[in-house]
C-alpha positions in Angstrom: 0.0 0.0 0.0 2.7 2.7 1.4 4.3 1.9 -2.4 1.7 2.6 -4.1 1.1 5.6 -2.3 4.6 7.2 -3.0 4.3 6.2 -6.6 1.2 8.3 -6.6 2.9 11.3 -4.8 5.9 10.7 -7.7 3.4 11.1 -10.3 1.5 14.3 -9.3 5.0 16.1 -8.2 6.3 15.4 -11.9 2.7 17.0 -13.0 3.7 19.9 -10.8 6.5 20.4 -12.2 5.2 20.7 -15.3 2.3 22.8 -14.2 5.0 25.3 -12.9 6.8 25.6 -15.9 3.6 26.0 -18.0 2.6 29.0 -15.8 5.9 30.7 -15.5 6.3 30.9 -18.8 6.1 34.0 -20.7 4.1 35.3 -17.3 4.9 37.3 -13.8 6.5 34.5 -11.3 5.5 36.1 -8.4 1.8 36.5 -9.1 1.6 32.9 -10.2 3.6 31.9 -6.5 1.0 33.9 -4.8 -2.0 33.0 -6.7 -1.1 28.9 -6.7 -0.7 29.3 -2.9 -3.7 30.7 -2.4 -5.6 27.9 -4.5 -4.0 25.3 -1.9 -5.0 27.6 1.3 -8.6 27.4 -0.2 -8.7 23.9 -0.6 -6.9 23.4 3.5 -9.5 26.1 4.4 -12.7 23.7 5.1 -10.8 20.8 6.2 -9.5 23.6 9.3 -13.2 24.5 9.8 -14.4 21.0 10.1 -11.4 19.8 12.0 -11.8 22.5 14.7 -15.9 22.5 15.0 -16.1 19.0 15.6 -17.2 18.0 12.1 -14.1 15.6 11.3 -13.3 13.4 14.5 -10.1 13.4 15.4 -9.3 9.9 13.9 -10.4 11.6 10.6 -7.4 10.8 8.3 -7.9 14.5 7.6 -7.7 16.0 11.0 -6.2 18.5 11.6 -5.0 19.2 15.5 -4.8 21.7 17.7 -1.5 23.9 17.2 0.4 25.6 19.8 2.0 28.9 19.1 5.9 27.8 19.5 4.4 24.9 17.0 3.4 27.2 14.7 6.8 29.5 14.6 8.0 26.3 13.7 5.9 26.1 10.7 6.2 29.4 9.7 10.0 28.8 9.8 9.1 26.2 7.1 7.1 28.7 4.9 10.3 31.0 4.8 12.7 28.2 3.9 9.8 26.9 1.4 9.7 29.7 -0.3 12.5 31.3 -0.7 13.5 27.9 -2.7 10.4 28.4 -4.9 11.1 31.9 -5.3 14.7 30.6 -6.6 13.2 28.0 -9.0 9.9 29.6 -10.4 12.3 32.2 -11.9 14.7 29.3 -13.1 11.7 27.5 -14.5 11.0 30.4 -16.2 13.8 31.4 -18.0 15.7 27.6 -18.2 14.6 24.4 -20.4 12.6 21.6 -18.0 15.2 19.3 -19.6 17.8 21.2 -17.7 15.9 22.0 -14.9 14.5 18.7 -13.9 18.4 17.0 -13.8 19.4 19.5 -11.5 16.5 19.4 -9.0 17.5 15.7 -9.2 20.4 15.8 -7.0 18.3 17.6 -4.1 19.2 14.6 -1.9 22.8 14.5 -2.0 22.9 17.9 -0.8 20.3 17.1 2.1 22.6 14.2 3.0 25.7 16.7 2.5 23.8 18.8 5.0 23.0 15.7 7.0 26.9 14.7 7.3 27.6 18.4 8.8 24.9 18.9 11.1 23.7 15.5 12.4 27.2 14.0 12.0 25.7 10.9 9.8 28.6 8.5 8.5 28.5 7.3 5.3 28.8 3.8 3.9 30.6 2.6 0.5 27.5 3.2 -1.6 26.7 6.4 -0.4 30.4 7.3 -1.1 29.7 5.5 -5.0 26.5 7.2 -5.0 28.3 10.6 -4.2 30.8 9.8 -7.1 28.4 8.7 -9.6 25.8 11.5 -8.6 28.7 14.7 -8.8 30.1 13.0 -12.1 26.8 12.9 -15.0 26.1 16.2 -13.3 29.1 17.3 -14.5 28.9 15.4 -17.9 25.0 16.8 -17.8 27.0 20.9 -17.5 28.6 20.4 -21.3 25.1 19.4 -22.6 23.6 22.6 -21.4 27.1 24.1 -22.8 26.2 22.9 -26.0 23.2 24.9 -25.9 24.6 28.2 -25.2 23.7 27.6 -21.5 27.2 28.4 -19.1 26.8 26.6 -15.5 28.9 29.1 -14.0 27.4 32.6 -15.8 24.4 31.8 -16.2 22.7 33.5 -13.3 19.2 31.4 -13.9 21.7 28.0 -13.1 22.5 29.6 -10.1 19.6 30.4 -9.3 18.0 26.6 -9.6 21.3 25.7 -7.7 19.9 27.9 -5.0 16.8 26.7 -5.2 17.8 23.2 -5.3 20.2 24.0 -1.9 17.3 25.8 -0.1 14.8 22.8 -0.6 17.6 20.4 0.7 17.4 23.0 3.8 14.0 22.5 4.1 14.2 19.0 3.8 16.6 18.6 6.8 14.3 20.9 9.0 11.0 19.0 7.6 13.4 16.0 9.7 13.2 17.8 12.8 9.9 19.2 12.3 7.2 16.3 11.3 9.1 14.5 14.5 7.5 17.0 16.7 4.4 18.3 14.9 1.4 16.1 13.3 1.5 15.9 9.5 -1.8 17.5 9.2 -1.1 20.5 11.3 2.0 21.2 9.1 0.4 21.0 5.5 -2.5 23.2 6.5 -0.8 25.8 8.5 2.2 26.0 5.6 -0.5 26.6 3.3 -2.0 29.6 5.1 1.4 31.0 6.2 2.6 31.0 2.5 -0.2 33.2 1.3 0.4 35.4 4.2 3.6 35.8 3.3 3.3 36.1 -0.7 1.2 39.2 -0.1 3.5 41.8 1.2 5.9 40.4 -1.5 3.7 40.5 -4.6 2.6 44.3 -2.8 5.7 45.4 -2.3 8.1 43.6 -5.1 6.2 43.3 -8.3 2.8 45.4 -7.6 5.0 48.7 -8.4 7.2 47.1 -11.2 4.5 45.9 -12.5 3.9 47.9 -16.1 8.3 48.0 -16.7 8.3 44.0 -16.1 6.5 40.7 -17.6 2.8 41.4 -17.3 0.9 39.1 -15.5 -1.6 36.4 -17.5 -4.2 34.6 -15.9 -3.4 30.6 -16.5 -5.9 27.8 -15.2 -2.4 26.1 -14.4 -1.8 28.3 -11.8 -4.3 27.1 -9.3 -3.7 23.3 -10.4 -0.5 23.9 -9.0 -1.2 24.5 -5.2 -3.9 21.9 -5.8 -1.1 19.0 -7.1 1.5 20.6 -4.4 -1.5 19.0 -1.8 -1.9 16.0 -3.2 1.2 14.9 -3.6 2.5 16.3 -0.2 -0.6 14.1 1.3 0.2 11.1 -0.2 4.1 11.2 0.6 3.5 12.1 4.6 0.5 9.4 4.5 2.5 6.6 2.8 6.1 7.5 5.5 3.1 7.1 7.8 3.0 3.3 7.5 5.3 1.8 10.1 6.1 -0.7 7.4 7.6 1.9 4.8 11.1 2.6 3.9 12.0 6.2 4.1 14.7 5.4 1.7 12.6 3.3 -0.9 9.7 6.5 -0.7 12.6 9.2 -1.3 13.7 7.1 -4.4 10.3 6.9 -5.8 9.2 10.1 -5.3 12.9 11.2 -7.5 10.7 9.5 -10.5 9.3 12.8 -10.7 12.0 14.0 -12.2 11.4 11.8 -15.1 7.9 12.6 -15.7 8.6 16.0 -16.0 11.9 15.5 -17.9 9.4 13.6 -20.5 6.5 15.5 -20.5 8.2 18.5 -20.7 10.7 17.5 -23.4 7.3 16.5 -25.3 5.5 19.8 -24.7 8.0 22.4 -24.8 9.9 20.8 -27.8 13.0 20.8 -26.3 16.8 20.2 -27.6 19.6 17.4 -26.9 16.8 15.2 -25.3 18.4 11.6 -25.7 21.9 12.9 -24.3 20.4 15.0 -21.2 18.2 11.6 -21.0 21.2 9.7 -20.3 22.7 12.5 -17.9 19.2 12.1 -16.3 19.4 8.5 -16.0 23.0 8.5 -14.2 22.3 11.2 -11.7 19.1 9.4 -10.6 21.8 6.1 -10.4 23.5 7.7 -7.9 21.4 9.5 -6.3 19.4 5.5 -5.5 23.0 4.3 -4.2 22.6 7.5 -2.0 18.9 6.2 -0.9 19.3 2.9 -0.3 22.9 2.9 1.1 21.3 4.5 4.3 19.6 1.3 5.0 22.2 -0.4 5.2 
């Protein structure tokens, strides 16, 4: 069952990734963050009201607990680190192939375990080491395909800025460690939800809301919304399938990388992109290591 859940959360997070790109392109990115995150508040927003007027029970799968206020600094810690990765990669997505994208979002784990070796003090076993190896060496094969596109890895400020994105969402996952330890899954999605549109507001206000007529003007997309809406879905169905005490945190982190090749594919197929069958292979040996990363922790 938990397998087929995280398959299911692999699937809708390679549709999201997709989604994102189809918004960001040719459009504002900060309107489409804020508009996306509001779609998901709107969804959380009745599953709050039942959960705290007694209409969901509190063995609802859906139930969504009482929160206490250090509890929710901790969330809204979250929000910050969330988004400032978003932030990173929405502009990246919009300005960057998928096919280079997607590769690069790939290696997400080996810098979480990166950060994992430095702050928790984890040792690392011969795969993980192999994994590392194999993992640092197509990315670097997978640079001189986006060279061959007129794309630099080191001046290309939209690279750098999916690097940061990709480095932030490592952050978060490290902290989402710490966190879903002490708070229930529930309380976390909801709460992030309304916390990111709280947040999105004075930036849209203050950032782009004055810019707005010298910059990319903003187009209303029905993928915007979808976004926030697959963001939930997916997010549901990873935190409900590590919720199994049979599941393999390591065997749902590798599944849920398949993303990556959904919206390698589908974006390769929409977008009409270049070089597909080489970045394909680049694809195909970061995701290599980055599964001897995965599965050397269980052992």
């Amino acid at each position: 069952m938990w397998f087929l859940l995280a398959a299911a959360s692999a699937i809708f997070l390679g549709v999201y990734e997709v989604l994102k790109k189809v918004s960001v392109t040719s459009n504002a990115v900060l309107p489409v963050l804020l508009f996306s995150t509001v779609a998901s508040s709107l969804v959380m927003l009745p599953v709050w009201f039942a959960s705290h007027t007694g209409i969901l029970s509190q063995e609802h799968l859906l139930y969504i607990p009482a929160t206490t206020p250090r509890e929710h600094l901790l969330i809204f810690i979250k929000t910050i680190i969330v988004l400032i990765s978003w932030i990173f990669t929405y502009f990246a997505l919009k300005h960057l192939p998928i096919t280079i994208v997607s590769p690069i979002r790939a290696t997400g784990p080996l810098w979480t375990l990166m950060g994992a070796i430095i702050i928790f003090r984890e040792q690392l076993s011969w795969m993980q080491w192999c994994g590392i190896g194999v993992t640092l060496t197509f990315f670097y094969l997978f640079s001189t395909s986006g060279h061959k596109e007129g794309i630099s890895f080191r001046n290309n400020k939209w690279i750098w800025f999916i690097i940061l994105g990709t480095l932030s969402g490592a952050a978060s996952s490290l902290y989402d460690k710490f966190l879903l330890k002490q708070i229930h899954r529930m309380s976390v999605q909801c709460y992030f939800t309304f916390y990111q549109v709280a947040i999105m507001l004075p930036v849209v206000a203050l950032l782009w809301w004055p810019k707005r007529a010298s910059t990319t003007p903003f187009k209303w997309k029905w993928s915007i919304p979808l976004i926030g809406i697959t963001l939930l879905v997916t997010d549901f169905l990873y935190f409900f399938a590590l919720s199994h005490p049979e599941s393999l945190v390591s065997v749902v982190s590798a599944i849920r990388r398949g993303s990556v090749v959904i919206a390698f594919i589908v974006g390769a197929w929409v977008f009409k992109e270049k070089r597909i069958r080489e970045k394909g292979v680049y694809l195909a040996g970061i995701l290599t290591g980055i599964a001897l990363l995965l599965f050397g922790s269980a052992h």
